[in-house]
Structure formats: C-alpha cells, structure tokens
C-alpha positions as protocol buffer text, in pm:
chain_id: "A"
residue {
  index: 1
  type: UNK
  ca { x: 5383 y: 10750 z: -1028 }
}
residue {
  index: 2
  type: UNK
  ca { x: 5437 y: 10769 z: -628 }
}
residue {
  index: 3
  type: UNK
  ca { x: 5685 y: 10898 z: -426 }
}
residue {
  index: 4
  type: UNK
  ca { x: 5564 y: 10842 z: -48 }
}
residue {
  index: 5
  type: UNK
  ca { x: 5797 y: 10717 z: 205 }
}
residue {
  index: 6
  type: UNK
  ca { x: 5678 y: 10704 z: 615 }
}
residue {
  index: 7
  type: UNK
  ca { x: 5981 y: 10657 z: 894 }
}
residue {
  index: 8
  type: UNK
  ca { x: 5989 y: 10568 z: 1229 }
}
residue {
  index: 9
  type: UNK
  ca { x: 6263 y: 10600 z: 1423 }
}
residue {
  index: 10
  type: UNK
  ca { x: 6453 y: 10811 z: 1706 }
}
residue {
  index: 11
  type: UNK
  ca { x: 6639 y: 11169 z: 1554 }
}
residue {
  index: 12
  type: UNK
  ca { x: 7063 y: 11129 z: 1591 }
}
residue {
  index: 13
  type: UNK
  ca { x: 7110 y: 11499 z: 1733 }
}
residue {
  index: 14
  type: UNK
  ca { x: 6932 y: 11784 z: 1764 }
}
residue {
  index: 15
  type: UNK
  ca { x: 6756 y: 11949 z: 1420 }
}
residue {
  index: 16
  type: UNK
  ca { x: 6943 y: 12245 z: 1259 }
}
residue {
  index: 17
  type: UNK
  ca { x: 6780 y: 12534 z: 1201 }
}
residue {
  index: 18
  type: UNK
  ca { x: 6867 y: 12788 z: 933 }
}
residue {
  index: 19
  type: UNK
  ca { x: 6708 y: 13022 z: 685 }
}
residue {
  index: 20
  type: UNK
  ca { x: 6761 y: 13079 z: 332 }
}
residue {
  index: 21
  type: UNK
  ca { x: 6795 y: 13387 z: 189 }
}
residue {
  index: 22
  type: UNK
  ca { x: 6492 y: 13481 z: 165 }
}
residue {
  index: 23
  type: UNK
  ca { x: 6355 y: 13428 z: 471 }
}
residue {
  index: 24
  type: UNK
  ca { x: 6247 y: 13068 z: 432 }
}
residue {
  index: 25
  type: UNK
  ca { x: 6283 y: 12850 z: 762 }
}
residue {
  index: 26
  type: UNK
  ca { x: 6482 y: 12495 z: 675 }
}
residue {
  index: 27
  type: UNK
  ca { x: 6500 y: 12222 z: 952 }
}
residue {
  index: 28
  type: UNK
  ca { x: 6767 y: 11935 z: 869 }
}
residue {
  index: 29
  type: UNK
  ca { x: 6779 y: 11649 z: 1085 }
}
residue {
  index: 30
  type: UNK
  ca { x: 6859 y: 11252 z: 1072 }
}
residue {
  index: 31
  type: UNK
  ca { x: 6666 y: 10985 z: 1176 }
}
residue {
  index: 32
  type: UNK
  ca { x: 6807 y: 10658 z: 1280 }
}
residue {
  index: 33
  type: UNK
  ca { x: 6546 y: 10358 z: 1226 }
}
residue {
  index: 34
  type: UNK
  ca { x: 6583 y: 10014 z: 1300 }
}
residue {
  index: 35
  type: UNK
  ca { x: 6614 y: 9764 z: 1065 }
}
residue {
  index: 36
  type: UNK
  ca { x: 6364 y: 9461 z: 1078 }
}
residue {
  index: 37
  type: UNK
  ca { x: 6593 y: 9220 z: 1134 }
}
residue {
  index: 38
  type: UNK
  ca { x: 6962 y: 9096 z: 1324 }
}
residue {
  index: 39
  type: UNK
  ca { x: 7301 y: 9051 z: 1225 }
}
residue {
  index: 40
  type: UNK
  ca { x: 7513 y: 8755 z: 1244 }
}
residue {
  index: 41
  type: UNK
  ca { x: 7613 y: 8867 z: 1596 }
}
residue {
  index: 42
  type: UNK
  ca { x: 7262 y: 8903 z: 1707 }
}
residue {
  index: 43
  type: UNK
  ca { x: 7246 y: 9304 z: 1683 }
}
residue {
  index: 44
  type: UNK
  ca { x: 6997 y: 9545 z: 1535 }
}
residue {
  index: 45
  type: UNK
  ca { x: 7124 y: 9756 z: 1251 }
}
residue {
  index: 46
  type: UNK
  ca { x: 6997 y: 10148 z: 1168 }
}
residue {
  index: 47
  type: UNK
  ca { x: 6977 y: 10318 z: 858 }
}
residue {
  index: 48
  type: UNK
  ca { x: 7064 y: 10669 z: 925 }
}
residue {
  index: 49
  type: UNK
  ca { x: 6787 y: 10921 z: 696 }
}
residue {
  index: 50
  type: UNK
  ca { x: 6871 y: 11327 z: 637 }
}
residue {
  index: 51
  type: UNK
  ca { x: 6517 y: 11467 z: 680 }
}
residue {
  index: 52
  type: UNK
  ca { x: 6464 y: 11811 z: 561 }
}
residue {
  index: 53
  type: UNK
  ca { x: 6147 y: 12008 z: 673 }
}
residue {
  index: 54
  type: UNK
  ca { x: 6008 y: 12348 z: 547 }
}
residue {
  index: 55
  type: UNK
  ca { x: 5862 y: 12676 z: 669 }
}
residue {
  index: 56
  type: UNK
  ca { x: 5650 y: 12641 z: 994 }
}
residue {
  index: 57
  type: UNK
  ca { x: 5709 y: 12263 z: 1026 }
}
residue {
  index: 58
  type: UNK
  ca { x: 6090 y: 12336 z: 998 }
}
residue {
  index: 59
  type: UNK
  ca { x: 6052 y: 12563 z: 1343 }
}
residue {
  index: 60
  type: UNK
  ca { x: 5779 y: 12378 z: 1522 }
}
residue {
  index: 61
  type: UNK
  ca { x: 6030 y: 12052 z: 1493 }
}
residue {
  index: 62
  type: UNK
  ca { x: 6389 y: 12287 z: 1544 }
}
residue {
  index: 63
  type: UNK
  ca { x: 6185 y: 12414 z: 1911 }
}
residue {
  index: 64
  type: UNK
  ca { x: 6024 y: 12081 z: 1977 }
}
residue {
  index: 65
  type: UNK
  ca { x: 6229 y: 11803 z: 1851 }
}
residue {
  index: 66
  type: UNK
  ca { x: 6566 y: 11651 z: 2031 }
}
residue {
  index: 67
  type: UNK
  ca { x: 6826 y: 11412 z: 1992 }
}
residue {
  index: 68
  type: UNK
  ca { x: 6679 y: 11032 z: 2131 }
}
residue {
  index: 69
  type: UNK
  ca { x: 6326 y: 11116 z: 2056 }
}
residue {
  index: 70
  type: UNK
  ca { x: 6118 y: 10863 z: 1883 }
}
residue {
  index: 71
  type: UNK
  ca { x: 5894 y: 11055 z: 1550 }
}
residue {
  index: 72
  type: UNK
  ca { x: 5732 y: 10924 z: 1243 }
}
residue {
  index: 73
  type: UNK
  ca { x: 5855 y: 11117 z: 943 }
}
residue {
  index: 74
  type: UNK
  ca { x: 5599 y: 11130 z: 604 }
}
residue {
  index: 75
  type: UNK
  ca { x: 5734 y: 11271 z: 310 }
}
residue {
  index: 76
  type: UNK
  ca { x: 5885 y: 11159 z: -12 }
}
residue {
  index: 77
  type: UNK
  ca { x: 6241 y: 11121 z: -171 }
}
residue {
  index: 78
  type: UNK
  ca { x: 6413 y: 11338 z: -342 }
}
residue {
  index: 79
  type: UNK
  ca { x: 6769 y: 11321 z: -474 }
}
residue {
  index: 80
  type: UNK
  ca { x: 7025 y: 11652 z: -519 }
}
residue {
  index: 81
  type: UNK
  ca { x: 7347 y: 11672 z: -628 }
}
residue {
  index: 82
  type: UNK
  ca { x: 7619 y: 11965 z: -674 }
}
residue {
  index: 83
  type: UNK
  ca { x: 7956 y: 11998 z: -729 }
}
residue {
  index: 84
  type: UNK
  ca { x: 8234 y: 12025 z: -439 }
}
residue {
  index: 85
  type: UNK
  ca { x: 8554 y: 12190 z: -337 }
}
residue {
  index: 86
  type: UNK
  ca { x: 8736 y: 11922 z: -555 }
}
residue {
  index: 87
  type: UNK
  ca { x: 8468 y: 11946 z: -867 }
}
residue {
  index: 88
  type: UNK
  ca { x: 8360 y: 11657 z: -799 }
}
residue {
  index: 89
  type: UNK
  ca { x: 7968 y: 11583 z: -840 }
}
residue {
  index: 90
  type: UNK
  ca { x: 7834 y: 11491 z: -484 }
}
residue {
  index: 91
  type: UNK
  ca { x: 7455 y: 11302 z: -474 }
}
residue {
  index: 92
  type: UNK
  ca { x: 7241 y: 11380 z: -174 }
}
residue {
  index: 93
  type: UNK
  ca { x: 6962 y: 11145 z: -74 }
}
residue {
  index: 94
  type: UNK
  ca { x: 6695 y: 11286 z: 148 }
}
residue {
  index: 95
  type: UNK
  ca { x: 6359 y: 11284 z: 282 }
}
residue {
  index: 96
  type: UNK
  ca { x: 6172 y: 11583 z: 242 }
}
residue {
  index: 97
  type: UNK
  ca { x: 5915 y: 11585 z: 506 }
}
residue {
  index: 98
  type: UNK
  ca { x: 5539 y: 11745 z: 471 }
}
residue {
  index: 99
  type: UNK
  ca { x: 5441 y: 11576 z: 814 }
}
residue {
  index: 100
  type: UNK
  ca { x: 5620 y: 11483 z: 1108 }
}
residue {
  index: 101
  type: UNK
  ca { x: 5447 y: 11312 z: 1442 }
}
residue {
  index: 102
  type: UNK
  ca { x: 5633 y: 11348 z: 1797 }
}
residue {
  index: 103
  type: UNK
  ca { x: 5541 y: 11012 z: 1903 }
}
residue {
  index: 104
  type: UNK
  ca { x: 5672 y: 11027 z: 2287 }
}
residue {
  index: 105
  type: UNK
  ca { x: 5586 y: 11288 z: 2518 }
}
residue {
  index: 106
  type: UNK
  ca { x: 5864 y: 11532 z: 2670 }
}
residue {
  index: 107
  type: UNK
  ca { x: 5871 y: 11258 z: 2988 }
}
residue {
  index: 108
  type: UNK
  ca { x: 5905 y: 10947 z: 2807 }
}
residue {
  index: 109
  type: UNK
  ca { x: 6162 y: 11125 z: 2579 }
}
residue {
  index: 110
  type: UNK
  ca { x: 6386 y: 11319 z: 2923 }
}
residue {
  index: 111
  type: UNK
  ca { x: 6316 y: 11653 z: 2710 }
}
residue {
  index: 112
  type: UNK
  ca { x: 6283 y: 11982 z: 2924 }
}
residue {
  index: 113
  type: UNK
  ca { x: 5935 y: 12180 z: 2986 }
}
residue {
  index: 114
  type: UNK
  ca { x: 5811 y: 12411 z: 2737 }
}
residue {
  index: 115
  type: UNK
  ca { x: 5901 y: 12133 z: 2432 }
}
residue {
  index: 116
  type: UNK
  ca { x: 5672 y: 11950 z: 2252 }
}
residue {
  index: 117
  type: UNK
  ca { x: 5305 y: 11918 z: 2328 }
}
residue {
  index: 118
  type: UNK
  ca { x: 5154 y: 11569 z: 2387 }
}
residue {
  index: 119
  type: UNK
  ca { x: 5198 y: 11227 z: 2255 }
}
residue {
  index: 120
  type: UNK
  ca { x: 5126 y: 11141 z: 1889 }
}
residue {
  index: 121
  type: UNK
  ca { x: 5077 y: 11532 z: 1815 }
}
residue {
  index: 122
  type: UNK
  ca { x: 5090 y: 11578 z: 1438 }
}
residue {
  index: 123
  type: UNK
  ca { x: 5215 y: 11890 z: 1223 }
}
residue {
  index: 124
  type: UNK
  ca { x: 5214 y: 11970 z: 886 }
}
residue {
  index: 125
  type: UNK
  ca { x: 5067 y: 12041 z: 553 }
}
residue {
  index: 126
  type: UNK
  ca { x: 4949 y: 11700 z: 509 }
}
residue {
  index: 127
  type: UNK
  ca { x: 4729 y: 11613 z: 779 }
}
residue {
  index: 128
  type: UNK
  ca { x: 4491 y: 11365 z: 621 }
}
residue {
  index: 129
  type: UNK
  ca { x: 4298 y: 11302 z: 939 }
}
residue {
  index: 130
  type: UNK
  ca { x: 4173 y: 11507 z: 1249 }
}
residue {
  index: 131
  type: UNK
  ca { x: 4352 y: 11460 z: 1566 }
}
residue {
  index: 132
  type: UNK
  ca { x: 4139 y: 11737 z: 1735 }
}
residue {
  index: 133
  type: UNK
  ca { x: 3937 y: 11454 z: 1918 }
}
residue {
  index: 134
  type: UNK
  ca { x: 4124 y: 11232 z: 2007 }
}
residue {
  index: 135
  type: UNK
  ca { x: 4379 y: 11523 z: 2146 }
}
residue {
  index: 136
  type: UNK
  ca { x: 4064 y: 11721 z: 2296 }
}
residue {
  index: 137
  type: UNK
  ca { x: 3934 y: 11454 z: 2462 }
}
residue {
  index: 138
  type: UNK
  ca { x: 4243 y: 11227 z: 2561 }
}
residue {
  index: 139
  type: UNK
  ca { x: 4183 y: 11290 z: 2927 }
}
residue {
  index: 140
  type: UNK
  ca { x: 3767 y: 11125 z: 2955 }
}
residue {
  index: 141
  type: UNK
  ca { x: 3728 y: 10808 z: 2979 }
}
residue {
  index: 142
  type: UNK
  ca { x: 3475 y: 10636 z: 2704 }
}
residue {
  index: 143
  type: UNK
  ca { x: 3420 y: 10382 z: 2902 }
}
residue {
  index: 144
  type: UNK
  ca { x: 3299 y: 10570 z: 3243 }
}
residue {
  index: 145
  type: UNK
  ca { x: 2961 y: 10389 z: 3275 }
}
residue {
  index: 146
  type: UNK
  ca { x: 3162 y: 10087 z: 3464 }
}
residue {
  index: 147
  type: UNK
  ca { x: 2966 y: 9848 z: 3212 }
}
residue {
  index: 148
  type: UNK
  ca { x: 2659 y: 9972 z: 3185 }
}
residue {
  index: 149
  type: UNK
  ca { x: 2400 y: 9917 z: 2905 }
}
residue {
  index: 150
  type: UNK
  ca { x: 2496 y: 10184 z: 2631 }
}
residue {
  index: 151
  type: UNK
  ca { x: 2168 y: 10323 z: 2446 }
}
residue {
  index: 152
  type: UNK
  ca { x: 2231 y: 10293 z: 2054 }
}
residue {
  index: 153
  type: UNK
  ca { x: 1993 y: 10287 z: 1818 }
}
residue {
  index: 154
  type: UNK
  ca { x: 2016 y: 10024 z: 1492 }
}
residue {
  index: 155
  type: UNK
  ca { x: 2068 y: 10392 z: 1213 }
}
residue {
  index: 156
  type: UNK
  ca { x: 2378 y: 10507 z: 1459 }
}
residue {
  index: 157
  type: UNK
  ca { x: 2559 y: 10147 z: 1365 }
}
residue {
  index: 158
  type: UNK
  ca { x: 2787 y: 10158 z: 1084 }
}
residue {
  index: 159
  type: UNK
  ca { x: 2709 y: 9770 z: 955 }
}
C-alpha cells in the first residue's frame, strides 16, 4: 500500500501557527495548485489543499512561508472527521506534510528580509537527498575554465 502525494503550488494566506496542548507546534496552511488544463472560457482552475505540518517543520514554514509564495508540499493523505455544533459528522481531507521546499526566494516571492533562506531550500524529516552541495556551492561556477580541456580519467566515468 502507498500513500504519497507531492504539490506544487502558491500558499492562499499566511500559515497558522498554534500548539497543542502539549507543547506540540502545528502549522495549517492551503495550497492553491493549478490544474493541468482550461475551462470552457479559456481559464485555469485551482484546487485549494489544507496542508498540515508538525513540530520544527510546522515553525520553520509559520516564520518562513507567506501568502503568494510558490512551495512543493510532500506528504501523504489522511482523512479526519468529528462531530459539529449541530452533531453532525464533518470529514476533513488533508495533506499531512513531512517535507516542504520554498521554491522562490524572498525577492521573487516580495517577502521581507529575515524570511526564508534561498531558492529550492528543503526541510523536513524526509529529506531523501543532500542539498548541502548544491546549496554550498550555488555561488561557483562549474564551468569557470571558459572551455578548457577538463582532465578525467576513464574509472571517474560513471558508463
């Protein structure tokens, strides 16, 4: 069985951040994402997706995430329900988030200084790769021997 979901799209507001209880940091946001195709009129529709996030991710997205700016959401699905006011049972649909990737800096996004650090920055438990280089090392140019012969031996090829 699977239960993996991955969203792109831009958040509706700004994320809410509370705590249960016990101490536990929550993060609740929406994310509106395109739909891949038109309507009749010619217009782009959105499906609007409650995110939920947990513990540290919940307050590294409530300080660095803000309405209009474009993240990739990876989590899974998980339905809720309860009963309201009127005892009647009310069914939540939601994405519970274990990563979440700011995928605009803070001046393609408009966002203030101190927010989020730079583009395509990753948090959460389930990193399955290591952005340390290419976040390290963003700012030197691999290609800085203006066409040069590069020395590489036949056992450094992958092939």
């Amino acid at each position: 069985m699977l239960n993996r979901v991955i969203l792109i799209g831009r958040l509706t507001k700004d994320p809410e951040l509370r705590y249960t209880p016990a101490g536990v940091a929550v993060t609740q946001f929406t994310l509106a994402v395109d739909r891949p195709f038109t309507a009749q009129g010619g217009e782009r529709e959105a499906d609007f997706i409650p995110v939920v996030t947990w513990r540290q991710l919940a307050e590294t997205c409530a300080n660095y995430l803000r309405k209009g700016r474009l993240t990739a959401v990876e989590g899974r699905i998980q339905v809720r329900n309860y009963e309201n006011n009127e005892g009647k049972r009310v069914y939540v649909t939601e994405v519970i988030a274990d990563n979440v990737r700011f995928l605009e800096s803070n001046r393609d996004s408009g966002g203030s200084a101190g927010q989020a650090p730079r583009e395509e920055t990753s948090f959460g438990g389930g990193n399955r790769g290591n952005n340390n280089y290419s976040r390290n090392n963003s700012n030197q140019d691999p290609f800085s021997d203006d066409g040069k012969p590069i020395d590489i031996s036949d056992d450094d090829l992958p092939f």
